[in-house]
N, C-alpha and C positions, 0 to 999 in steps of 0.2 A: 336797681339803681344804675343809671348808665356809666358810661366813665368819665371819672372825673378831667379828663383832656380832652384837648381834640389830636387825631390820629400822627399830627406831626410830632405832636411833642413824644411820643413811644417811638418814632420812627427814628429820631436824635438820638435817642437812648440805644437800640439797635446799634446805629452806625458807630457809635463810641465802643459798644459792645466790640461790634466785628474787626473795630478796627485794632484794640487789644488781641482780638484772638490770633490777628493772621500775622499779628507782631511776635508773639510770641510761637504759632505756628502748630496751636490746636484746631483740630478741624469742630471741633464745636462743643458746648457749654452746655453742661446739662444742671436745670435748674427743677425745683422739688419743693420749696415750700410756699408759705403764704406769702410773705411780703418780696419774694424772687420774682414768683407770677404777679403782686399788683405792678412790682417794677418793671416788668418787659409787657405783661399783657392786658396789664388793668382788669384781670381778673378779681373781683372784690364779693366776698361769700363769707358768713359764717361758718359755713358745713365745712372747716376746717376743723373743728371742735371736735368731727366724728372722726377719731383714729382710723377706721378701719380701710381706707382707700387710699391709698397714692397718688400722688398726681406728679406730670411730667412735662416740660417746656423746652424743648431744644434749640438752643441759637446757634446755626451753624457759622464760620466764617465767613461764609458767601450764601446769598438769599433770605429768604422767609424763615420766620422760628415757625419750628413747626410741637402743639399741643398734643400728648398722650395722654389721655385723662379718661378715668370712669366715661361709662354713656350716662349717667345721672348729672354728667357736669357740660353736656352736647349745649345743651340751648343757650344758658347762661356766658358759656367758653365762645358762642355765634356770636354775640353782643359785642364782642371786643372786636378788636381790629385784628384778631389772628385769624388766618383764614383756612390753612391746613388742618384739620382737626381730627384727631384717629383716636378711638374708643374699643373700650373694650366693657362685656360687663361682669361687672365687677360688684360688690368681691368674689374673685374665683379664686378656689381652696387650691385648685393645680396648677394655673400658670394668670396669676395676679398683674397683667400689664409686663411682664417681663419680654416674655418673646413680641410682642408687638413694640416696646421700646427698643430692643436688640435689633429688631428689622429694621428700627426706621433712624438709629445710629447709622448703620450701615451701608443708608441710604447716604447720609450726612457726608459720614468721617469715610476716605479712600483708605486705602488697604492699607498698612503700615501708620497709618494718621493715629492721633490721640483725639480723646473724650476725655474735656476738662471740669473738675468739680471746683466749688468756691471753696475755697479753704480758709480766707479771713474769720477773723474771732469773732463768736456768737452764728456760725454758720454750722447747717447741720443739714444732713444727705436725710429725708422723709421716704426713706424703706426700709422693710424689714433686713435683717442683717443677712439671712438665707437666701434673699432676693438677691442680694448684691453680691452675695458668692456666684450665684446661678450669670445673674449680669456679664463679672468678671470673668468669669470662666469662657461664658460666649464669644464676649468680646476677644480675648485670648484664641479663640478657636476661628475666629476669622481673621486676625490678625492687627487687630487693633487694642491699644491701650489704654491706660487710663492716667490721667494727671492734675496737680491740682493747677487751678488759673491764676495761681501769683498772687494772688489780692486783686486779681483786676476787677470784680464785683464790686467790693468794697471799696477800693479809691473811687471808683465813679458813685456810687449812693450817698459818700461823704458829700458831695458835690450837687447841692438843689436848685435847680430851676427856678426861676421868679415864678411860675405856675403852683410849685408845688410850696415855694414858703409863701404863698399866699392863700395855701390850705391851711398849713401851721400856723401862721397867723390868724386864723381863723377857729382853730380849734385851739391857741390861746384866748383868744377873746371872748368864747363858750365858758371855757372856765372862767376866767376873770368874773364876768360877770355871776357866776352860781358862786364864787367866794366871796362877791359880796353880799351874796345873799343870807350866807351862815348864821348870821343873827336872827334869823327868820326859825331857825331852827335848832341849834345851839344854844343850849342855857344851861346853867345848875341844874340835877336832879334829871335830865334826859340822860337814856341808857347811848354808849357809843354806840350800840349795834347798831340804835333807831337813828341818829345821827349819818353812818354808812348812807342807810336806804333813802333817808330823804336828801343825802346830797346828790345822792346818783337820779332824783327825781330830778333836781333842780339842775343837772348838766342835761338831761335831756328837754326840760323845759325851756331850757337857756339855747338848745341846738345841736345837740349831741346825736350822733347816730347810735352808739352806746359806750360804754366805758366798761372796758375791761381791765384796768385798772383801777385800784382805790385801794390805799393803806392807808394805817395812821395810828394814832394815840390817841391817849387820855390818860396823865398821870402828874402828880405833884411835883413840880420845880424841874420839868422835863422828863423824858420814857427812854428806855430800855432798850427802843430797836427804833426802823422804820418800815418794817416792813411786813407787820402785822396786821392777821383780820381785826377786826371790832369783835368784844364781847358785851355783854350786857352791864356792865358797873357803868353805876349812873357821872355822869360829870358831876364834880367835887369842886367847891369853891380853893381857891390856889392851883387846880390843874392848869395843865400846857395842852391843850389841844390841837393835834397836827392830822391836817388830811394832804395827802399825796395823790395826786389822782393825773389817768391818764385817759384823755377819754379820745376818741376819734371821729373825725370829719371827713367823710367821703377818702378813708383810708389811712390818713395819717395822723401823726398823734401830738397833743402837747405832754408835756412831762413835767408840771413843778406842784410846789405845796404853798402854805400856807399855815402860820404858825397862833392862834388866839388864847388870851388867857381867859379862865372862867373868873371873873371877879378882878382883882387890881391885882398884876404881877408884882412877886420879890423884886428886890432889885438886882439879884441875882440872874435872876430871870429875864429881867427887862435893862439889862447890859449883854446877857448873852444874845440877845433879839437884837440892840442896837450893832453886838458886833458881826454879826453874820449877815445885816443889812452889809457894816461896811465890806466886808470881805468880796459880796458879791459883786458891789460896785468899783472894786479894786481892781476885778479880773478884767471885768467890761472895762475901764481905762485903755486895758492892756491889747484888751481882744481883735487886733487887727491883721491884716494880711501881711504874712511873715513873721509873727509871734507862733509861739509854739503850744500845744498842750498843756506841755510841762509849763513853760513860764505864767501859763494860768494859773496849775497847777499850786506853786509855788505864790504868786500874788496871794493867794487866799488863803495859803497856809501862812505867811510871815504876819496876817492880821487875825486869825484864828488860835497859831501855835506858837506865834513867834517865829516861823520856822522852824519849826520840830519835824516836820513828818507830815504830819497828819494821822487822821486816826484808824482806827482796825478796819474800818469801813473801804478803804482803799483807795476811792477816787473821789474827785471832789468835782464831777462831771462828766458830761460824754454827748453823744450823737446822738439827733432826733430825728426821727422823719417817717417815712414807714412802719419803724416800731420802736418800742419804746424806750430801747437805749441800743447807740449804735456807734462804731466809729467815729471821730476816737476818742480814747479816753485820759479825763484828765487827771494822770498822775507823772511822776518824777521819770520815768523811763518811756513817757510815750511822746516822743520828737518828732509828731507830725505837725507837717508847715501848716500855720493857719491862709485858709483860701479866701475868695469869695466864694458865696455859697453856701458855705458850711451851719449848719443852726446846731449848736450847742446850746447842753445846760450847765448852769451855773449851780454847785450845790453844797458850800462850805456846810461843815460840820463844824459843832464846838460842845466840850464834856461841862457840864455844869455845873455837876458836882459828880463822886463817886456813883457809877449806876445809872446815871440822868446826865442826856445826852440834847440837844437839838440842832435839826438841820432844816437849812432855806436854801429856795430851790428858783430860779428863774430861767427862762430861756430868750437864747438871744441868736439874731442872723449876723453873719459876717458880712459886711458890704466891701464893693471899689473903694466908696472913701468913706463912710462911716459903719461903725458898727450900730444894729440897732436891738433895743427892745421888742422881744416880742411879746411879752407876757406886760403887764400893768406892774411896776416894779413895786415892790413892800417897802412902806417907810420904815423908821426906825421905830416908831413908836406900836407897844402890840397893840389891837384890835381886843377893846373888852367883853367877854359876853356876859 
């Protein structure tokens, strides 16, 4: 699959990059997992799934990022627009890409200079932990350190491109359509498991590259969690059926659900559906440039809880793009300014009864002057199967 831009739009990205580095005064950024490289190199591969190899992207402050990665990743890593590319092969039991990343830091970062890691939440260094003693130590031994980059990562991946929310857009609109297709597949007396597999048919039918995610339910007057596989118990006349699915479009993801009854909802049921419509379109009211997380946050809980809290679940939204939940997130202590750019979801929870819980989920982009829908929004009224 080629990349999903063309070569300017990763070159923006760069410059934003470098220009955080040299503000802060790291001589360069060392980046490790999968959605770090689709972000700087549009590297895009499953064979992330296989633990066993490391992979490595250096953005210095000044110049070209330069790729240390397996020679298994040489041809695929040519495709992109990075051009420096050093391999090693891998996996090696004695020195795993270590000393070839140590050489070409050092190429980077000057003598006394720092090596900055992303340290924003939901980030995470993709090497062994003996590696990164061996790393530190090196880096120690020539005279260079190590530091984290402030968040500088993550305030800019908060920040999408009209390029890339018109992937998200995109891979809303995959979904949207296979939700409507549930009825297709969906009825009393079908096992959930079999339900999973043929919706995960019907996002790839719909345009899906694949979906690695899908959770859900199936239980009377609402379920238990949301973030369970499918077992085999057949749909039951009075269940809640909820699928959660995240699927992906040439790299980036949507993230909401959808909520149907098997047969005619409680009205229990079918108040909790009608209030979690409204809660979502509460937040959306609010969702504009200069409102906060939290004031999201809060919009959904004063029509969910009254303003209570909210519930054990924690947030009631977060950051899409790249993966499937990202900066930032919507709860009471997270006071990031809303931007343009930003594509959140929307995802009040409400308890239904002791035990029996349900949550609805929409995503939405932050505009200059409006905010918009990106998913097909859920009425109030459920969907009956």
């Amino acid at each position: 699959m080629s990349a999903p831009f063309a070569e300017a739009e990763f070159r923006a990205r760069l410059a934003r990059l470098q220009q955080g580095l040299q503000a802060s005064g790291a001589g360069a950024l060392l980046l490790s997992t999968d959605a770090e490289l689709r972000y700087v190199a549009g590297f895009l591969t499953r064979f992330w799934e296989s633990p066993t190899r490391p992979w490595f992207l250096l953005v210095p402050a000044m110049g070209a990022p330069v790729a240390v990665i397996p020679s298994i990743g040489r041809a695929l890593m040519a495709d992109t627009w990075i051009e420096d590319i050093r391999c090693w092969r891998a996996p090696d039991m004695a020195d795993d890409g270590v000393s070839l990343l140590l050489a070409t830091i050092c190429e980077l970062v000057p003598e006394g200079g720092t090596l900055a890691l992303p340290e924003g939440l939901g980030t995470t260094l993709r090497m062994p932990f003996a590696d990164l003693r061996r790393l530190e130590a090196g880096l120690a031994a020539e005279g260079r350190g190590l530091t984290g980059d402030g968040q500088l990562l993550e305030r800019l991946r908060m920040i999408k491109s009209p390029a890339e929310v018109a992937l998200i857009r995109e891979a809303c609109a995959i979904a949207s359509r296979a939700f409507d297709r549930v009825p297709e597949i969906a009825a009393e007396g079908v096992p959930l498991a079999r339900v999973f597999r043929d919706f995960q048919a019907l996002c790839l039918a719909e345009g899906a590259d694949w979906v690695p995610y899908l959770a859900g339910a199936s239980a009377p007057g609402g379920y238990a969690d949301v973030i369970s596989p499918a077992d085999d118990r057949p749909l039951a006349r009075g269940d809640v059926l909820m699928l959660d699915t995240g699927l992906i479009r040439r790299g980036y993801f949507c993230d909401f659900d959808r909520n149907f009854s098997v047969g005619a909802p409680s009205a229990e049921v079918a108040r909790a559906h009608e209030t979690l419509i409204e809660a979502a379109q509460a937040a959306f009211a609010i969702a504009r440039p200069g409102a906060t997380a939290a004031d999201l946050f809060h919009a959904m809980d004063r029509v969910c809880t009254g303003g209570a809290g909210g519930s054990a679940a924690g947030r009631l939204g977060h950051g899409l793009g790249l993966q499937l939940t990202e900066q930032p997130s919507l709860i009471p202590d997270d006071h990031t300014v809303l931007a343009p750019g930003m594509v959140l979801t929307l995802e009040p929870g409400i308890e239904v009864s002791p035990g029996r819980i349900m949550v609805h989920e929409e995503n939405i982009v932050i505009g200059e002057a409006c905010t918009e829908w990106l998913t097909k929004p859920a009425v109030g009224q459920m969907i009956c199967l």
